[in-house]
LOKESE-980700 format. One record per residue (C-alpha): x, y, z. Coordinates in steps of 0.2 Angstrom, whole numbers, plus 2048, in hexadecimal, padded with zeros to 3 digits. Each point is the difference from the previous one (the first is absolute). Last residue first. Example, Ala and Ser with C-alpha at 12.3 -4.5 7.8 and 13.67 -1.06 7.14 Angstrom:
2
8447FB824 7FA7EF803 
This chain:
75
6E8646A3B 7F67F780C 805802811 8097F4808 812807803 7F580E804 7F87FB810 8137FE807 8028137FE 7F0805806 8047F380F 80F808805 8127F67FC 8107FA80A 7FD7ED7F8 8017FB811 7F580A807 7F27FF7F3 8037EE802 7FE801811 7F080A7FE 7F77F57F3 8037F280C 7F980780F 7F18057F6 7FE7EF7F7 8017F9811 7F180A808 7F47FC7F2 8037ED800 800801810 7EF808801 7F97F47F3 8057F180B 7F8807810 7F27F5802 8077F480C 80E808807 8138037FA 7FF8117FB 7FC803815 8107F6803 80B8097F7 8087FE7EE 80D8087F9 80B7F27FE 80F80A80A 7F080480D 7FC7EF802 80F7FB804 80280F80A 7EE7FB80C 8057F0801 7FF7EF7F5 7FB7F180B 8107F3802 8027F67F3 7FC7EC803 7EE8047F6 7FE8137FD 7F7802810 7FB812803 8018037EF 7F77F17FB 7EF80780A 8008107FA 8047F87ED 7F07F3801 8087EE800 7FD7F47F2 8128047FA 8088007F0 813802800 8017EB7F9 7F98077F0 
């Protein structure tokens, strides 16, 4: 895969090769932040993320979270 990088992600996203580095709203619009991007912190962005995007897609699809729960509840 030619997107694959040897370069740690704090690092890349301060130099994303001929790109210039990514700023605090790029990284916001990919919610991500510089902290979520240290060393270490991969289980707390994955955690933060799934968060952020469980709300949008309660926003989008107008609904509460009991409501959306139950789409997936067993019957």
């Amino acid at each position: 895969n030619l997107n694959k990088s040897d370069t740690a992600p704090h690092e890349w996203f301060k130099k994303p090769g001929e790109q210039p580095a990514y700023s605090d709203d790029d990284l916001k619009e990919r919610l991500l932040t510089w902290d979520l991007l240290q060393p270490g912190q991969f289980p707390a962005m994955l955690e933060e993320r799934t968060k952020a995007i469980h709300n949008r897609a309660l926003t989008l699809f107008g609904m509460k979270v009991a409501d959306f729960d139950a789409l997936f509840a067993a019957a």
